[in-house]
Each structure stands twice: as C-alpha cells, then as structure tokens.
TITILO-177299 format. One line per field, with one value per residue (C-alpha): chain; residue in one letter; x, y, z. Coordinates in nm, 2 decimals, always signed. Example, Ala and Ser with C-alpha at 12.3 -4.5 7.8 and 13.67 -1.06 7.14 Angstrom:
chain	A;A $
resn	A;S $
x	+1.23;+1.37 $
y	-0.45;-0.11 $
z	+0.78;+0.71 $
% end
This chain:
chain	A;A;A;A;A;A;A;A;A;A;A;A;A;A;A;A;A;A;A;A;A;A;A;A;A;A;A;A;A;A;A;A;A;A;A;A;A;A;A;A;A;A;A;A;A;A;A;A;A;A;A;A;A;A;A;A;A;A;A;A;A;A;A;A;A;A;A;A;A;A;A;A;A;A;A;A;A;A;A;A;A;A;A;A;A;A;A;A;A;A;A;A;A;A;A;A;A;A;A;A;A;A;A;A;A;A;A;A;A;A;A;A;A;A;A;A;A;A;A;A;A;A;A;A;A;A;A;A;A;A;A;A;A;A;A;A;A;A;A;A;A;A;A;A;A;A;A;A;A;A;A;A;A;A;A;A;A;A;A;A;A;A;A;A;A;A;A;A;A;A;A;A;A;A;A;A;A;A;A $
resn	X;X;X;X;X;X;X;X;X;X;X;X;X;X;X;X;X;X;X;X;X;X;X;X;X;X;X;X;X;X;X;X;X;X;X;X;X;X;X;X;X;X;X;X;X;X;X;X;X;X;X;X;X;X;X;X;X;X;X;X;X;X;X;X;X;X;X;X;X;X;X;X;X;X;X;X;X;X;X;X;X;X;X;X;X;X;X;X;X;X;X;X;X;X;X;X;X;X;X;X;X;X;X;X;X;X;X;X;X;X;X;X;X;X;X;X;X;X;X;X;X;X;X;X;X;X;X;X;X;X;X;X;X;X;X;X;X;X;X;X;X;X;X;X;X;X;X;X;X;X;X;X;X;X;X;X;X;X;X;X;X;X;X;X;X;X;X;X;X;X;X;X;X;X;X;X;X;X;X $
x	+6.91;+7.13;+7.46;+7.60;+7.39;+7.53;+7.43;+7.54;+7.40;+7.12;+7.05;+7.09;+7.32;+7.38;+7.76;+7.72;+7.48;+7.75;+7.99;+7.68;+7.55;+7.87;+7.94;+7.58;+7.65;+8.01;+7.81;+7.55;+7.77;+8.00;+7.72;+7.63;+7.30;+7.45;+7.74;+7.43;+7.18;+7.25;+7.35;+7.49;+7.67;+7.90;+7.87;+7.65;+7.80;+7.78;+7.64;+7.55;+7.15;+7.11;+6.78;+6.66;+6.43;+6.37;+6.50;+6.67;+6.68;+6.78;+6.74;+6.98;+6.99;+7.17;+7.18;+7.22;+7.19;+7.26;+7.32;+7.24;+7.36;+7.27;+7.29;+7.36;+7.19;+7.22;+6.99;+6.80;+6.98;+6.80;+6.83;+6.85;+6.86;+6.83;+6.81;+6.74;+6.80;+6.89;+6.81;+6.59;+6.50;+6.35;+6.17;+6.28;+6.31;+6.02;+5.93;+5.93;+6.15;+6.39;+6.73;+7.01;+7.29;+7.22;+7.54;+7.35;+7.11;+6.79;+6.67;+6.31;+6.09;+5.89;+5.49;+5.47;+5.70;+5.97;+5.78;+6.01;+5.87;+5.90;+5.85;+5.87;+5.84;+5.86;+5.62;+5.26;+5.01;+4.69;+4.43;+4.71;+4.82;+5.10;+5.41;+5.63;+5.95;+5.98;+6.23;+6.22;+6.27;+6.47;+6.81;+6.83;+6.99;+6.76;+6.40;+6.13;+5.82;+5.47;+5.18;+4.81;+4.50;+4.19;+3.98;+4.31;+4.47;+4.84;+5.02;+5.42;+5.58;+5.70;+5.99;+5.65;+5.48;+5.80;+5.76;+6.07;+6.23;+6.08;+6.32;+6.24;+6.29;+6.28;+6.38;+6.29;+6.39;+6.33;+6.40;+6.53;+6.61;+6.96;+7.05 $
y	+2.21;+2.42;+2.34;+2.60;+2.48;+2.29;+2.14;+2.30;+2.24;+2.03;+2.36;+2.42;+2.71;+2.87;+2.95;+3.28;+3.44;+3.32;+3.68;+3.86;+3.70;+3.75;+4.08;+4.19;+3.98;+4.20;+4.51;+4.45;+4.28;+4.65;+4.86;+5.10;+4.92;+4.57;+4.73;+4.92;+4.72;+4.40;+4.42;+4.59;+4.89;+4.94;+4.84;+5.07;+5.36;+5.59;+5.92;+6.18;+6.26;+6.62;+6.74;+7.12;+7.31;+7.61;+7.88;+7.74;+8.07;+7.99;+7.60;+7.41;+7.02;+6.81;+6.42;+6.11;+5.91;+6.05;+5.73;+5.65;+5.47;+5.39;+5.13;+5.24;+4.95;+5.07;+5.38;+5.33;+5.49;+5.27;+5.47;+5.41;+5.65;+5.70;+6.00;+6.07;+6.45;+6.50;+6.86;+7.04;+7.38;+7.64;+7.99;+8.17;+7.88;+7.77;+7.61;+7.25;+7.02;+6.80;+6.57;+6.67;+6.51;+6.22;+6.14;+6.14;+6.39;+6.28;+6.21;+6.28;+6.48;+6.43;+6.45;+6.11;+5.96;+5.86;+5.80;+5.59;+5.49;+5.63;+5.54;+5.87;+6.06;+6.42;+6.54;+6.72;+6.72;+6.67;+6.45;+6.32;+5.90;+5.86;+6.05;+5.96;+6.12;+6.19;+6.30;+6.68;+6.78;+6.75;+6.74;+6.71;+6.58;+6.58;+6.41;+6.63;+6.46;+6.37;+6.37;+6.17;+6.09;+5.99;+6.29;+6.52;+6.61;+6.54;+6.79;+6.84;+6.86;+7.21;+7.29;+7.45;+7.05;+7.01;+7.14;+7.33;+7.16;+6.84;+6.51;+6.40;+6.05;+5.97;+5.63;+5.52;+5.43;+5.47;+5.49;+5.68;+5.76;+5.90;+5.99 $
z	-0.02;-0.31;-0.42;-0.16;+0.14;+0.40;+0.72;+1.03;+1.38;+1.25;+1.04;+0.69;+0.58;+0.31;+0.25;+0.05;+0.34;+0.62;+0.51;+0.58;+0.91;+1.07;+0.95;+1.11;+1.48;+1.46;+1.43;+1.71;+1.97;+1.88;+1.90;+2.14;+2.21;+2.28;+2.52;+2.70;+2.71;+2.76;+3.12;+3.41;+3.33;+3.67;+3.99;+4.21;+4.27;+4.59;+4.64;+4.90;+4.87;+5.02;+5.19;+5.03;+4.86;+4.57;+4.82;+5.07;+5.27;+5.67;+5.61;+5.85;+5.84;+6.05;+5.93;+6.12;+5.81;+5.44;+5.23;+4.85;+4.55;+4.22;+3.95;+3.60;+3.32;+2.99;+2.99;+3.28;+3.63;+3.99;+4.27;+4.65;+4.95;+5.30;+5.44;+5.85;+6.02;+6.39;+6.33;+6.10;+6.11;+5.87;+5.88;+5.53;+5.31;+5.10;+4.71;+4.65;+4.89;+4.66;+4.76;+4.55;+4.42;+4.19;+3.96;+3.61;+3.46;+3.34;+3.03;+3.06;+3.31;+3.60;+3.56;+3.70;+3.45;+3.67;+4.01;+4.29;+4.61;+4.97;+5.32;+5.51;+5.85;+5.96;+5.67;+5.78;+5.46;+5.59;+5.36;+5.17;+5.20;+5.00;+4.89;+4.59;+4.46;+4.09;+3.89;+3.90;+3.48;+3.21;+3.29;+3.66;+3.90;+4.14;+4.23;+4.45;+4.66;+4.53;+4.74;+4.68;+4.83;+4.80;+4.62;+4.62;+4.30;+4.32;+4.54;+4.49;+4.88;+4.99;+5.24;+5.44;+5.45;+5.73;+6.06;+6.16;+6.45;+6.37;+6.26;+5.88;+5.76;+5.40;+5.22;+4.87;+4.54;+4.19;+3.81;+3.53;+3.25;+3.07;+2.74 $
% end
C-alpha cells in the first residue's frame, strides 16, 4: 500500500480517489435512473378500462364489472383489468376492439412487443386458441386484442368477432413501456 492508502472495511483505500468516489455515488443515487429504476414508483393506481372499437357507431355497453389498475416501476407501466358487460350490443360499429383509458402513454408500439395475457368470454373467432392484448402504437393509451392458432397468422380482434347481444368477459394483464 502507498503513503496515501489506508485500510478501510478490510479494503484498502486510497485517500485522493475517496473526492471522486463520493462525488460519483451523489450523482447516481440523484439521477434520474436511480430515482426510477431502483424500485416502485407509486402505489397502484386506479383506472376505468372502457370496452370500444375504431368506429364505435351504435355500440352500447352496459358493465357489471369495469375494474383496472396499474403499477408504475421506473419505465415500465404493469397493468390489470377486469372487465364484464350485462349488455352488449352493436350493428354500425366496426375496426379493431380496444379498452381505453390507461393513465400513461406508451413508449413503444404494439407488433407483439408489449403482449399481456387474457382469459376471455363473449368473443367468436373460429380456428383461433388464444387471444392476447397488446399495446395498440406509439403513444397510446390503449391496448387492442390479438388472436392465434395453430396454422393461422395472427389476427387483431374486431368489434364484428363479438356477437351483438351476447355478454363479453375480458381479464388480463400486461406490460409497458413509457418514456
């Protein structure tokens, strides 16, 4: 050890580089990285998901259960929601169905990027197993549906995949990303 080494902690240290060390630690434990990504953000925060579509047209829901939250950790947004409809109806609405309403815009897009999972009921897509909800762009506050099978390219969910009259049951959660 040098004439300005010591022993600290079993480790030795050299005096002049101690200015610099801590000077580096004050700049990371103040950074925006260390306040955002070393933890929770907030506690989960509630919001209301809402069933629609591209062109809503004539769509009428009625909900016996519209509940979500999400979880903000540094950059990434977790998202939960539950969403059951007394009523459903529909004869001029049509594009993709989405749920509306998330509190923080996304960073990235959808294309399978940001894909949640979903148990769901009240959707007719015949050939198809699964259905997923991804992010729906850049910027948005809202995810649409996904659908797969086996030998089927993936299909994104239309308003027209719901029977009118029927009772639709979607719950699921997911990830992603904010500026």
């Amino acid at each position: 050890a040098g004439a300005r080494d010591r022993l600290h902690g079993g480790n030795v240290v050299n005096d002049d580089l101690l200015p610099l060390q801590d000077f580096m630690l004050r700049l990371v434990h103040q950074s925006w990285a260390y306040d955002n990504l070393t933890g929770q953000d907030a506690a989960p925060l509630a919001w209301t998901p809402v069933l629609t579509c591209a062109t809503p047209g004539n769509l009428s829901v009625a909900y016996t259960t519209q509940k979500a939250t999400v979880t903000k950790v540094g950059i990434s947004i977790f998202y939960d929601f539950n969403i059951e409809t007394s009523s459903f109806t529909h004869t001029t609405a049509a594009g993709d169905l989405s749920v509306t309403g998330l509190p923080f815009a996304s960073l990235g897009s959808g294309g399978g990027v940001f894909v949640g999972k979903l148990s769901w009921g009240g959707i007719t897509k015949a050939n198809f197993t699964e259905i997923d909800c991804e992010i729906a762009g850049v910027g948005s506050t809202s995810f649409r549906f996904v659908a797969s099978g086996s030998a089927q390219a993936l299909t994104i969910i239309a308003i027209t995949d719901l029977p009118t009259g029927g009772a639709v049951r979607l719950r699921g959660s997911g990830r992603y990303f904010v500026q």
